[in-house]
Backbone as ProteinMPNN parsed JSONL, in Angstrom:
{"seq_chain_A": "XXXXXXXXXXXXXXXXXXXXXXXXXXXXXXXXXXXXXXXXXXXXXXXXXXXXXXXXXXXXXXXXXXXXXXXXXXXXXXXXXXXXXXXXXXXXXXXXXXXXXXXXXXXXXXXXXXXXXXXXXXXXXXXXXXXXXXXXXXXXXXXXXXXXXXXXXXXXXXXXXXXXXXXXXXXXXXXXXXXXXXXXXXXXXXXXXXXXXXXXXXXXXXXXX", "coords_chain_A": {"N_chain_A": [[75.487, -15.606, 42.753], [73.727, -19.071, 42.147], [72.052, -18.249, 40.072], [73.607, -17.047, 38.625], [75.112, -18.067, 37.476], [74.376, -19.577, 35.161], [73.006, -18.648, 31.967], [70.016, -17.393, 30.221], [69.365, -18.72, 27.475], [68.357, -19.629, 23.886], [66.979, -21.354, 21.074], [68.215, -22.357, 18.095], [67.246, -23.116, 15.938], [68.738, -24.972, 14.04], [70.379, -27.347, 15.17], [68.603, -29.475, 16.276], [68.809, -32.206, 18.054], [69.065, -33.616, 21.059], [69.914, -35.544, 22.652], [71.185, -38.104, 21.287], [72.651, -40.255, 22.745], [74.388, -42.235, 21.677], [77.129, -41.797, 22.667], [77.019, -43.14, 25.32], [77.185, -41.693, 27.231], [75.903, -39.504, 30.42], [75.714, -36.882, 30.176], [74.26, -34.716, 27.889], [74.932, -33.509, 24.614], [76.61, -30.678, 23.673], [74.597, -28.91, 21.969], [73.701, -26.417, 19.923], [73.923, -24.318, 22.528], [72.729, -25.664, 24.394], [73.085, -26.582, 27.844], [73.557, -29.51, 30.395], [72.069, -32.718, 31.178], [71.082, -36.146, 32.213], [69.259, -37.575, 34.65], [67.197, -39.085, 37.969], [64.474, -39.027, 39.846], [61.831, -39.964, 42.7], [59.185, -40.857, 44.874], [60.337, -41.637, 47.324], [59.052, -43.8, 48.33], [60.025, -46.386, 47.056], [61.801, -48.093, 45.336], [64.103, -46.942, 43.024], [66.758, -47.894, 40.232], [68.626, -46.299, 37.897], [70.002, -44.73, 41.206], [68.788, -42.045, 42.937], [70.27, -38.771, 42.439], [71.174, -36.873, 44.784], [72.827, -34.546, 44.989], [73.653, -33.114, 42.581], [71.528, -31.742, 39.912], [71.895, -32.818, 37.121], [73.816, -35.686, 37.27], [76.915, -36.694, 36.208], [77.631, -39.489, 36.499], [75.141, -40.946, 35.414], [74.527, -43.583, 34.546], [74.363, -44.755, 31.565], [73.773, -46.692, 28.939], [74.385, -49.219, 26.256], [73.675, -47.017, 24.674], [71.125, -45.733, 25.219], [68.854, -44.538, 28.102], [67.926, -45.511, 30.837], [65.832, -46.34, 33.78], [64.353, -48.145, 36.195], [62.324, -49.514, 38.998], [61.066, -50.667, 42.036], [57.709, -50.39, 44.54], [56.485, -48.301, 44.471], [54.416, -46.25, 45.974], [53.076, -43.532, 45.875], [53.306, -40.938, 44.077], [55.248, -42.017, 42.011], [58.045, -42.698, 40.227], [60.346, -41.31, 38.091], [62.376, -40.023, 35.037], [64.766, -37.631, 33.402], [65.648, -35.132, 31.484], [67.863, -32.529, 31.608], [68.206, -28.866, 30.7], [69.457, -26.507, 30.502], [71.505, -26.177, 32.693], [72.585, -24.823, 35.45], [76.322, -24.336, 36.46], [76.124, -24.909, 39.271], [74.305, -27.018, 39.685], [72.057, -27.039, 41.269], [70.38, -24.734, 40.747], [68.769, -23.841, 37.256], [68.352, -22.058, 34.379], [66.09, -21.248, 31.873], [65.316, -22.42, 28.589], [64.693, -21.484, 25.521], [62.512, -22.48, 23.478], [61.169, -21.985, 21.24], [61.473, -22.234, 18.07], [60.871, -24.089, 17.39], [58.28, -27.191, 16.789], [57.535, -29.392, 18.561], [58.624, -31.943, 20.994], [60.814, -34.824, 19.555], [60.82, -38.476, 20.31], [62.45, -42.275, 21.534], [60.684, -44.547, 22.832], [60.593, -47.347, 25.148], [59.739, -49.833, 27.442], [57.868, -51.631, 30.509], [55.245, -50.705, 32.685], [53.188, -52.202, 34.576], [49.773, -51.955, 34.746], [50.091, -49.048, 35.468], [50.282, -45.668, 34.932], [51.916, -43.424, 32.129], [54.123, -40.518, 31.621], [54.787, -38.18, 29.979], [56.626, -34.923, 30.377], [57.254, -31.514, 30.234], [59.175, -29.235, 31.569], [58.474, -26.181, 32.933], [59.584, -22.579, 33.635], [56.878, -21.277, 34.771], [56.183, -23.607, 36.587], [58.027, -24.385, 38.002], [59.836, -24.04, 41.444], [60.349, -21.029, 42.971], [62.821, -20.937, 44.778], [64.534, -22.535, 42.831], [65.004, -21.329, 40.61], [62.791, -20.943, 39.171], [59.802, -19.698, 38.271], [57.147, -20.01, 40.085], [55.815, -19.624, 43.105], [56.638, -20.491, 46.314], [54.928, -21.026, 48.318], [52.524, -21.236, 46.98], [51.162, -24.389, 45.053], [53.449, -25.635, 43.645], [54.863, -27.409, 40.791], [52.56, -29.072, 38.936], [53.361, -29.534, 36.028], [53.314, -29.265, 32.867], [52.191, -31.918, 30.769], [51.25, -34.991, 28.43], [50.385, -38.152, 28.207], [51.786, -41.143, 27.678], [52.131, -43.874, 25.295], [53.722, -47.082, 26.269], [55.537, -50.174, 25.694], [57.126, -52.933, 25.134], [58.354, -53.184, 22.872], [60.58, -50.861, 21.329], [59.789, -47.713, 20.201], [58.882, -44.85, 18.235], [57.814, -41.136, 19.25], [55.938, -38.685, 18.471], [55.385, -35.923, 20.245], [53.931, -32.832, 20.232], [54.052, -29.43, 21.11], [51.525, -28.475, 21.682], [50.023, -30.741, 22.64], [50.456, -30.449, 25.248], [48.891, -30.895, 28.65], [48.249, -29.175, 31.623], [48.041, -31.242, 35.137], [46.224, -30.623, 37.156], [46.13, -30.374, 39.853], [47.329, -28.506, 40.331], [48.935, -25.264, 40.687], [47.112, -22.789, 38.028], [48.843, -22.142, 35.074], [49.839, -20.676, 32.078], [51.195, -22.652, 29.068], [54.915, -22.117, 28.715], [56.915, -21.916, 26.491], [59.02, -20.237, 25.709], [60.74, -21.009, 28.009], [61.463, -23.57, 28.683], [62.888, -25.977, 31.267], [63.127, -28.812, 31.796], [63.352, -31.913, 30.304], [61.273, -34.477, 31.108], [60.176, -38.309, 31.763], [57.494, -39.523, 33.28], [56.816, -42.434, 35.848], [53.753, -44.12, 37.219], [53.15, -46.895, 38.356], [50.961, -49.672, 38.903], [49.234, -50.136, 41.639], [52.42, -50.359, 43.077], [53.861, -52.045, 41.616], [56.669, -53.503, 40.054], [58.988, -51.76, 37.763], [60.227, -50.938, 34.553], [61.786, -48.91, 32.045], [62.908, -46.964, 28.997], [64.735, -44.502, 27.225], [65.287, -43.308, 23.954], [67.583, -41.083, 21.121], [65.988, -38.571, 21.834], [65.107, -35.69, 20.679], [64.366, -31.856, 19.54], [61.631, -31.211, 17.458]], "CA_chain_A": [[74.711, -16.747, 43.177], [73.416, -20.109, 41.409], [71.249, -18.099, 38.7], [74.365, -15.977, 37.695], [76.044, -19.468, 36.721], [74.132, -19.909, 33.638], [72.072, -17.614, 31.269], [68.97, -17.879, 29.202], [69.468, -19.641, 25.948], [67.308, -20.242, 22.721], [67.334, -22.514, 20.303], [68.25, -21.136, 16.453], [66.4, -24.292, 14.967], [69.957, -25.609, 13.285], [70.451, -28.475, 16.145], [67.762, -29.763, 17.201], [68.633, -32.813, 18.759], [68.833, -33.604, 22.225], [70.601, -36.464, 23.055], [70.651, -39.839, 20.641], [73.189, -41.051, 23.633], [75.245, -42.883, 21.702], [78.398, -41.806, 23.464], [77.207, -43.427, 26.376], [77.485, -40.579, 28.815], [75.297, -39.15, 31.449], [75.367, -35.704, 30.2], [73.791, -34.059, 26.684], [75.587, -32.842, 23.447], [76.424, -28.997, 24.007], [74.609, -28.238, 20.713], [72.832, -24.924, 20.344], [74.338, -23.581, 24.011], [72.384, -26.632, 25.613], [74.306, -27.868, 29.015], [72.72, -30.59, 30.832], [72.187, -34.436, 31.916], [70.452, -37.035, 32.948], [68.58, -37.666, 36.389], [65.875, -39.605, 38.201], [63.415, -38.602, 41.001], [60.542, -40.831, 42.655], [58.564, -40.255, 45.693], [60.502, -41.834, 47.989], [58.194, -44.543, 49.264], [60.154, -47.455, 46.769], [63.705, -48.229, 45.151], [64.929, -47.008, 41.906], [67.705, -47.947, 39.734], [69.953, -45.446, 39.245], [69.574, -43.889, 42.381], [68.435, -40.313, 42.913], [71.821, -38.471, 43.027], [71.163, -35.866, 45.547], [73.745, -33.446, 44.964], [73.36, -32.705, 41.383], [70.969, -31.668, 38.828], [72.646, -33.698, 35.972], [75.188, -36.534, 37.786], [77.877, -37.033, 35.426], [77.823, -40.946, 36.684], [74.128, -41.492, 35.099], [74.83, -44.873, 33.979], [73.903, -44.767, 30.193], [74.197, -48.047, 28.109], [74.031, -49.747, 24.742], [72.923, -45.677, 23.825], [69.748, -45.468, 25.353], [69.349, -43.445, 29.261], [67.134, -46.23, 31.299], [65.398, -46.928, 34.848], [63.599, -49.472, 36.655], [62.047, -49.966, 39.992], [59.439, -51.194, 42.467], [57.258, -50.344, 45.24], [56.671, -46.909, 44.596], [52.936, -46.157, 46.221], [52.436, -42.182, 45.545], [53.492, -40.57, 42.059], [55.76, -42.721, 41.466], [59.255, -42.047, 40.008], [61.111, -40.044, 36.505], [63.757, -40.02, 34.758], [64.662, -36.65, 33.012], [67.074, -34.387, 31.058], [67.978, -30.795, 31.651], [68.377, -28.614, 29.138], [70.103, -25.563, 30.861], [72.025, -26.304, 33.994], [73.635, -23.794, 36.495], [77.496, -25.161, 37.057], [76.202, -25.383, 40.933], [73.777, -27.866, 39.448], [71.23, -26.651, 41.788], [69.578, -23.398, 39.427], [68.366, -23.754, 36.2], [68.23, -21.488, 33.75], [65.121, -21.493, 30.866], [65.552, -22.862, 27.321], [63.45, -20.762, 24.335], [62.33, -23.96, 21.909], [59.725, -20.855, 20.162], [61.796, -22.557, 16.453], [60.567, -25.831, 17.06], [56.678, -27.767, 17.327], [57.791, -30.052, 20.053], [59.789, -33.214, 21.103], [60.368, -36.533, 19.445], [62.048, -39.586, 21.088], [61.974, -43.463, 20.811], [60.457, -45.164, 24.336], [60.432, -48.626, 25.418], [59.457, -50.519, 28.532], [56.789, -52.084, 31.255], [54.365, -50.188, 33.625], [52.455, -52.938, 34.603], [48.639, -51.349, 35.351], [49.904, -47.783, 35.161], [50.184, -44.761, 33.451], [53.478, -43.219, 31.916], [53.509, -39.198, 31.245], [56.006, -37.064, 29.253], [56.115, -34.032, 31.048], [58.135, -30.463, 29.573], [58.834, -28.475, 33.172], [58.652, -24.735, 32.371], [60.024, -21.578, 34.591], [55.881, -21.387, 35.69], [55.943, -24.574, 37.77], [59.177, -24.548, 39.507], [59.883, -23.136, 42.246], [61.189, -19.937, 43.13], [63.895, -21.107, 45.163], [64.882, -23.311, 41.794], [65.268, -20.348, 39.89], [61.844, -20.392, 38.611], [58.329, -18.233, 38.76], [56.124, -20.646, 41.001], [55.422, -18.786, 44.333], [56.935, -21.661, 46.915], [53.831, -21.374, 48.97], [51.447, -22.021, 46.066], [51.019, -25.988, 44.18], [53.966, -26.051, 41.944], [55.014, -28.964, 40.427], [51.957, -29.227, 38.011], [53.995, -29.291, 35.017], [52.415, -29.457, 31.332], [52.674, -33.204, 30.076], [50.915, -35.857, 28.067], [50.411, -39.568, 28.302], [52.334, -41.57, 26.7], [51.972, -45.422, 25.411], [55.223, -47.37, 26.288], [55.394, -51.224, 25.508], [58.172, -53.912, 25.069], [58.907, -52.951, 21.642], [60.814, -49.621, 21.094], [58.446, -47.121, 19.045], [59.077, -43.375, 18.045], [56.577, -40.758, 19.206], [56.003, -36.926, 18.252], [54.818, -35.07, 21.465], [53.558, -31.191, 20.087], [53.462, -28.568, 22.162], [49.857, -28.285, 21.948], [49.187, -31.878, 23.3], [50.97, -30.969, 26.376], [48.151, -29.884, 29.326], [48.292, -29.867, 33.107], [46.715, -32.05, 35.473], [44.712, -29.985, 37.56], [45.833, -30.181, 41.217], [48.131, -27.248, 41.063], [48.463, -23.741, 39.909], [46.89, -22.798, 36.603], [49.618, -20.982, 34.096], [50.064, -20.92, 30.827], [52.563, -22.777, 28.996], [56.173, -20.935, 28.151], [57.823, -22.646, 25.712], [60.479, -19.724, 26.1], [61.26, -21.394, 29.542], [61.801, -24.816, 29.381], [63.993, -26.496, 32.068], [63.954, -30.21, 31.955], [61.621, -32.526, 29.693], [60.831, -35.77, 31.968], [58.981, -39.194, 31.08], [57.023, -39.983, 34.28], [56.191, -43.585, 35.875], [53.445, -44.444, 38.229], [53.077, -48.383, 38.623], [49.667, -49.689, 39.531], [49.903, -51.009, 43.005], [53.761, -50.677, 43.104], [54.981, -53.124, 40.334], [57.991, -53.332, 39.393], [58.408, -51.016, 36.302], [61.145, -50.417, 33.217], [61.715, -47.514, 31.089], [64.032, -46.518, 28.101], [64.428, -43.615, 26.004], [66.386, -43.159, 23.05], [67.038, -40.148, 20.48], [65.867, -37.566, 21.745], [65.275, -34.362, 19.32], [63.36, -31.481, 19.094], [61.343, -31.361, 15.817]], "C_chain_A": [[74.525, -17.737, 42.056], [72.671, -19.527, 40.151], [72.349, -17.411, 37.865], [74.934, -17.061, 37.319], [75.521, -20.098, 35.156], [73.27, -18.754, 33.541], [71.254, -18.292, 30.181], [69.372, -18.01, 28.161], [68.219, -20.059, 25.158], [68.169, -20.979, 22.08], [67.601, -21.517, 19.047], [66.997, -22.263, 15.47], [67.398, -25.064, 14.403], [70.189, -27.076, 14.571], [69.564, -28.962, 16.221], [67.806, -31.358, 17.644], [69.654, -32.881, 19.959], [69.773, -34.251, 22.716], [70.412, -37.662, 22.058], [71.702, -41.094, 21.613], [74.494, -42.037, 23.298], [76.748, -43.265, 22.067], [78.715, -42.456, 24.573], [77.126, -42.933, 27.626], [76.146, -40.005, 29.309], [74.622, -37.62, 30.68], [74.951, -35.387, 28.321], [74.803, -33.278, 25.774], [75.696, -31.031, 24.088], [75.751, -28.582, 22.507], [73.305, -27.204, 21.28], [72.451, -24.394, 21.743], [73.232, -24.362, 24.557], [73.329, -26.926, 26.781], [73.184, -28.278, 29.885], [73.188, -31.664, 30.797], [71.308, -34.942, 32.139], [70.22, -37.383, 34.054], [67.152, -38.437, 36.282], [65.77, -39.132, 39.428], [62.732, -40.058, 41.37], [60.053, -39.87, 44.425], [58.931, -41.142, 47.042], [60.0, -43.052, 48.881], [58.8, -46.163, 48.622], [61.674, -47.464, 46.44], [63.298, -47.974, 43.48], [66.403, -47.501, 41.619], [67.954, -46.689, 37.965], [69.561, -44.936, 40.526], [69.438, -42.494, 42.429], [69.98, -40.204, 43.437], [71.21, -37.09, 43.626], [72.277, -34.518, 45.562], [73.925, -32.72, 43.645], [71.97, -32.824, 40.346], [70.739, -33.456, 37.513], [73.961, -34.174, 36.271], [75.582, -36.972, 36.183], [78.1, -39.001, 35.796], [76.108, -41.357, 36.184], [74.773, -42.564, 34.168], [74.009, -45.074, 32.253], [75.069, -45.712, 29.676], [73.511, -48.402, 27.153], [73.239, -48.701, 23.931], [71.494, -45.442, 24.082], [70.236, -45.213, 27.348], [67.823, -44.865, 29.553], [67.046, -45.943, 32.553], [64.191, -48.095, 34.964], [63.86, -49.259, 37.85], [60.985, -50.782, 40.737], [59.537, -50.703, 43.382], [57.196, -48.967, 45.727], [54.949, -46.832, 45.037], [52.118, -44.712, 46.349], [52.876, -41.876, 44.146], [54.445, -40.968, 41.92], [57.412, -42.685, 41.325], [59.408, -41.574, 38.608], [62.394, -40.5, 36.81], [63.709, -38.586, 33.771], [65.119, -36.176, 32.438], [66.716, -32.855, 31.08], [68.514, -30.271, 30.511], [69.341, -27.615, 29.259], [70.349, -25.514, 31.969], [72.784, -25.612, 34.737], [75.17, -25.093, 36.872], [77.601, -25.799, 38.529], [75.698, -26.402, 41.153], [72.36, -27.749, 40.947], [70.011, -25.344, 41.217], [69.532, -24.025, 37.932], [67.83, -22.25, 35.265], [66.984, -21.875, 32.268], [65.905, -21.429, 29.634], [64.424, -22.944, 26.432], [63.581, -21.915, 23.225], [61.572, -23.527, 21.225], [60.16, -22.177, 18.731], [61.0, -23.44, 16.585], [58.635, -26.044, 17.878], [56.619, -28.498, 18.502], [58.656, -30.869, 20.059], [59.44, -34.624, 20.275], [61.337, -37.132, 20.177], [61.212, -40.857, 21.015], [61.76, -43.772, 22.456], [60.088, -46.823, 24.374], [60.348, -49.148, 26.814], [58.029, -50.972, 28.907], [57.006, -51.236, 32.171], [53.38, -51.023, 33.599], [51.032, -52.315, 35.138], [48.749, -49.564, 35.604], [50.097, -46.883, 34.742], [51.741, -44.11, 33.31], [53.265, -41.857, 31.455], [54.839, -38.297, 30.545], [55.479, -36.033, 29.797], [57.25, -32.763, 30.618], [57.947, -29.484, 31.111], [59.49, -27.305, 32.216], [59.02, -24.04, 33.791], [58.429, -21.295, 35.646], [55.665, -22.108, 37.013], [57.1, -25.407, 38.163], [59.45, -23.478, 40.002], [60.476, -22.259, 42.519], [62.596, -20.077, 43.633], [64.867, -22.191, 44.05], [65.292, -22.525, 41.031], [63.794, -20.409, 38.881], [60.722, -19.546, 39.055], [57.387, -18.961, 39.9], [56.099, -20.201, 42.396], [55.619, -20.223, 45.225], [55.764, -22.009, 48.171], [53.007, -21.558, 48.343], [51.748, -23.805, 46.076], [51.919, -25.457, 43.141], [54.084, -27.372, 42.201], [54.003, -29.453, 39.079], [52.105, -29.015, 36.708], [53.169, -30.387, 33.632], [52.895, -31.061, 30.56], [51.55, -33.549, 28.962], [51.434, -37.574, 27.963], [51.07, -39.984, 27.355], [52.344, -43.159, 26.538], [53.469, -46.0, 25.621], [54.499, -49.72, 26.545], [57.309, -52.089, 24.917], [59.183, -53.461, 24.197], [59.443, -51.376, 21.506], [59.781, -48.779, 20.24], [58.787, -45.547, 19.772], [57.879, -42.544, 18.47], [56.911, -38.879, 19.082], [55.107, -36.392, 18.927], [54.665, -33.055, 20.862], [53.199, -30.771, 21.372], [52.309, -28.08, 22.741], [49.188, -29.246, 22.459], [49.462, -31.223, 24.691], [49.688, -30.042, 27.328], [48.728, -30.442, 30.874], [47.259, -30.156, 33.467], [45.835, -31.784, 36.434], [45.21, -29.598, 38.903], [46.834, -28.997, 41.827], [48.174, -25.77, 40.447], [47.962, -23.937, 38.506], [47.715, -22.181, 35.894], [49.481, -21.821, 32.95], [51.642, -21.774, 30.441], [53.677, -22.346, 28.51], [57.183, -21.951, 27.14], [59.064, -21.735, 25.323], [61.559, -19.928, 26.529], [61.061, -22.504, 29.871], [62.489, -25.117, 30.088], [64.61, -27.77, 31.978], [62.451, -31.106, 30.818], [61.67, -34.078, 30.433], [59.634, -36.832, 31.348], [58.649, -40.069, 33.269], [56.383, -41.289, 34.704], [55.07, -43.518, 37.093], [52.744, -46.034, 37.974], [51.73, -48.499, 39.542], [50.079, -50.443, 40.691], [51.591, -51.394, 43.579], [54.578, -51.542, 42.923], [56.119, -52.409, 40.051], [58.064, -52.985, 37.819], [60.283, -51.026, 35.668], [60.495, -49.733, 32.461], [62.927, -47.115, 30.543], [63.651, -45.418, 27.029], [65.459, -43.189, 25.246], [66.489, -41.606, 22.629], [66.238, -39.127, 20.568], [66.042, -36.108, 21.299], [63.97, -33.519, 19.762], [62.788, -31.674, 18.03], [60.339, -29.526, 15.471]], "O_chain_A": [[75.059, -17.442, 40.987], [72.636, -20.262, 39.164], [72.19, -17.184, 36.666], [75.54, -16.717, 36.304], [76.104, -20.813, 34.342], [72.854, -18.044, 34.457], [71.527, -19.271, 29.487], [69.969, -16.993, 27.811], [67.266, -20.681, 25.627], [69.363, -21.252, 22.208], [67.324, -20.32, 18.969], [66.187, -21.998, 14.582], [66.928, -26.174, 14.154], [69.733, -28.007, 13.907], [70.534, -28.88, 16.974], [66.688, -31.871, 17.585], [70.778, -32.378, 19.94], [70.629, -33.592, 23.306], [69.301, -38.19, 22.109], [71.679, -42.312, 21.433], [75.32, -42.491, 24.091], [77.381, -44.312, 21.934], [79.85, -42.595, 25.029], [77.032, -43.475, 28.727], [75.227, -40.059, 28.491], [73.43, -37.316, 30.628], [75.604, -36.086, 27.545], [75.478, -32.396, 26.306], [74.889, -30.442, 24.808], [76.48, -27.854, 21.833], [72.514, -27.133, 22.221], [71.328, -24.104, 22.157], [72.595, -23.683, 25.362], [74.366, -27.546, 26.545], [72.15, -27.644, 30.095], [74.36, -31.907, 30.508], [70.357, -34.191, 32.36], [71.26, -37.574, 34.685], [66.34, -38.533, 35.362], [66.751, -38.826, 40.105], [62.904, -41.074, 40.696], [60.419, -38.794, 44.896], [58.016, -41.395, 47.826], [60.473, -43.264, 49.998], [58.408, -47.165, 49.219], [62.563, -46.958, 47.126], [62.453, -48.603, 42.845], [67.218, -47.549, 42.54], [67.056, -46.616, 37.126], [68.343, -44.782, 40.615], [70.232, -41.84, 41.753], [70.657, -40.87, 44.221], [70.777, -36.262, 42.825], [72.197, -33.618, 46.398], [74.412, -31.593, 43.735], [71.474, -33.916, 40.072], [70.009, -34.421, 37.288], [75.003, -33.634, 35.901], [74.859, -37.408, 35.287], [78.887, -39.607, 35.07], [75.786, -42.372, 36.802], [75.447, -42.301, 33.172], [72.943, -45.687, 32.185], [76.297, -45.738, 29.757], [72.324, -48.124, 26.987], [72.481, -48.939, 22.991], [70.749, -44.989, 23.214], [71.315, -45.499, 27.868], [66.956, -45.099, 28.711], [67.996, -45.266, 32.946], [63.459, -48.657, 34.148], [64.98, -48.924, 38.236], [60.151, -51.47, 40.148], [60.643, -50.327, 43.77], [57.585, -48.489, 46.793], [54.212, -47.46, 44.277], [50.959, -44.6, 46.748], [52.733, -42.662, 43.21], [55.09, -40.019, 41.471], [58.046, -42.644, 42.379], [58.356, -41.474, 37.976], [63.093, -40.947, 37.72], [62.588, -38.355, 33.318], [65.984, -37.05, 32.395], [65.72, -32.224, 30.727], [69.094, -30.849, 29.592], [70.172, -27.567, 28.352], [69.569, -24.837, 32.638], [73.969, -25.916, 34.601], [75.101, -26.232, 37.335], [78.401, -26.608, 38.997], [75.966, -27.053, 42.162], [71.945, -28.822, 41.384], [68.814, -25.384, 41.5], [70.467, -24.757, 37.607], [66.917, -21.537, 35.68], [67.209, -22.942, 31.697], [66.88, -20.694, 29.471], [63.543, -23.801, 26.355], [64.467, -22.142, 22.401], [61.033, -24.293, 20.426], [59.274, -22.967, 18.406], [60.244, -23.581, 15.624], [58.037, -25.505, 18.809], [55.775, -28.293, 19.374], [59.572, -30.763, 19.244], [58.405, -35.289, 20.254], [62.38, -36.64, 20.607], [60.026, -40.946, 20.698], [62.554, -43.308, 23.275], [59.31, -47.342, 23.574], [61.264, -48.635, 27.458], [57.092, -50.865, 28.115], [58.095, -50.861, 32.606], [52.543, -50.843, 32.715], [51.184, -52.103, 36.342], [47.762, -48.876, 35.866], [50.178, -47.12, 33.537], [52.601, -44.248, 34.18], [52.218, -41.739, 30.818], [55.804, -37.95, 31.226], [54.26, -35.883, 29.88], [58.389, -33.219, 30.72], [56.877, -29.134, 31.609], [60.36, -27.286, 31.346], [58.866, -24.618, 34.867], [58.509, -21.136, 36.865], [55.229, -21.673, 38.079], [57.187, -26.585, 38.508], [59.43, -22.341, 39.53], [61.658, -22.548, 42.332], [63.511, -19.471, 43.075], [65.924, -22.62, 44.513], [66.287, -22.994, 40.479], [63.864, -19.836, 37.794], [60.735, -18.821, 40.05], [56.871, -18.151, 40.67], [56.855, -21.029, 42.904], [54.836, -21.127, 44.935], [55.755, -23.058, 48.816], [52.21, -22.265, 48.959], [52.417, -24.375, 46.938], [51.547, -24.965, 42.076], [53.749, -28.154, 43.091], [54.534, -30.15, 38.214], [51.23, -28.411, 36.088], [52.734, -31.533, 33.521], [53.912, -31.164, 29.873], [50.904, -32.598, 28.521], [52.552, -38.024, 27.712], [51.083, -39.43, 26.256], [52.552, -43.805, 27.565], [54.392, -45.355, 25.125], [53.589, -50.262, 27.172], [58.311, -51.559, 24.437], [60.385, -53.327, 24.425], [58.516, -50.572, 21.601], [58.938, -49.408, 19.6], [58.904, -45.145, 20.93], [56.801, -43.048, 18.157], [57.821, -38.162, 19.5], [53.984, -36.279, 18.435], [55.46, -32.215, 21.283], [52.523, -31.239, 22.289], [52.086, -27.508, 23.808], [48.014, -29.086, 22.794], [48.542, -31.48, 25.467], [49.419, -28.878, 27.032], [49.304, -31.472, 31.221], [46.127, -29.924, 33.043], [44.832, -32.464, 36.649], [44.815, -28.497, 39.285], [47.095, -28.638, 42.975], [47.273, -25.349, 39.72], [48.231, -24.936, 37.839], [47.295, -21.028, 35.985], [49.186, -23.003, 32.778], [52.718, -21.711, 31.034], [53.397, -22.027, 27.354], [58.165, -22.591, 27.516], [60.023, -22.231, 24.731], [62.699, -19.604, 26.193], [60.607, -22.807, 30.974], [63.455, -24.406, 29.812], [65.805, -28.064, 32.015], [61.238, -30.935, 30.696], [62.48, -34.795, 29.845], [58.612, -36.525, 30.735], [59.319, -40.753, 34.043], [55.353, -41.531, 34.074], [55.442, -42.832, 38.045], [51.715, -46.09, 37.302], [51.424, -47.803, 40.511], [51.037, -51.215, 40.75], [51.921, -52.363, 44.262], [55.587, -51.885, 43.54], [56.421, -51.228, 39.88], [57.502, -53.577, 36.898], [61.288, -51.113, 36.373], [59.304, -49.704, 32.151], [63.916, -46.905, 31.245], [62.692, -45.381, 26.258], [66.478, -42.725, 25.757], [65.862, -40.772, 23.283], [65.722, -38.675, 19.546], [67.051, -35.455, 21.565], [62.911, -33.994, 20.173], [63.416, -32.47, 17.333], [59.945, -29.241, 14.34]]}, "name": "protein", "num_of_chains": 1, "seq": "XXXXXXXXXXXXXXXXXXXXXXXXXXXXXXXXXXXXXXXXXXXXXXXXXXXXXXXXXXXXXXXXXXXXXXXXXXXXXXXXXXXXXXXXXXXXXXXXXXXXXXXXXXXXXXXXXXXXXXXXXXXXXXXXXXXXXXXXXXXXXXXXXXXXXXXXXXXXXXXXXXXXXXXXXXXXXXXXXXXXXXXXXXXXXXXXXXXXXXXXXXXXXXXXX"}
């Protein structure tokens, strides 16, 4: 099945970055037995650019330019939309497999854009709060989804930020677990637009640290 297509992977600490993109491409460096890509979500209620690719995880056509992984939309009026990267991708691109980051304190990366009136969230999804049928622990009749983030400022001007693992908390309305930094899956920067403005978002360089 989809979980026998990949296997759990740590980090050694010798790599640690992520993506700095400059190749252009959709999908993530293979360093330290990473495989993965780029993807966006939203909630369906507005329009993104790229478009949610429904058939994969990590689409190999994520449009990555001038070295930085972008979106932009409008008229999103529940949580909004993401953009994301996987870290350990089943070849079916449907399973995920967890990625042990124990070596490392947390993520850095450079962010730039407008959320006119609302808030923007870096969010690290662990094996806790996805769902079973995903290949993670979350009981599919519980609240998953409540995956461990922190806020994040994002403005015109590009600007570096160092996210620790200890900022990251959840936000309340779904199961309580702890967080596994064993069992990462995907680390996501989340938009929700006040009144469903039209929003931009860029992220560069991505590294653990």
């Amino acid at each position: 099945g989809g979980l026998a297509a990949c296997q759990e992977r740590a980090a050694t600490g010798n790599l640690p970055l992520i993506d700095d993109l400059n190749d252009n491409e959709g999908h993530i460096p293979n360093n330290d037995g990473r495989l993965g890509g780029w993807f966006v979500y939203n909630d369906g209620t507005g329009s993104q650019w790229p478009a949610r690719d429904e058939s994969c995880d990590y689409p190999a056509g994520f449009p990555v330019a001038n070295g930085q992984a972008c979106t932009r939309g409008s008229g999103f009026t529940k949580y909004g939309a993401a953009m994301g990267v996987a870290l350990n991708t089943s070849f079916d691109c449907v399973h995920s497999c967890g990625y042990d980051a124990t070596v490392y304190r947390g993520v850095r990366f450079t962010i730039s854009g407008e959320v006119p009136g609302g808030t923007r969230r870096f969010q690290a999804e662990t094996a806790e709060t996805r769902g079973l049928s995903y290949g993670g622990l979350c009981a599919d009749t519980s609240v998953c989804g409540d995956v461990y983030g922190t806020s994040v400022q994002v403005t015109g001007t590009p600007k570096t930020v160092e996210i620790p693992w200890t900022q990251l908390q959840q936000q309340g309305y779904g199961t309580k677990v702890s967080f596994n930094v064993r069992r990462i899956f995907t680390l996501h920067w989340k938009i929700q637009p006040g009144a469903g403005a039209a929003f931009s978002l860029c992220v560069d360089d991505v590294s653990f640290y």
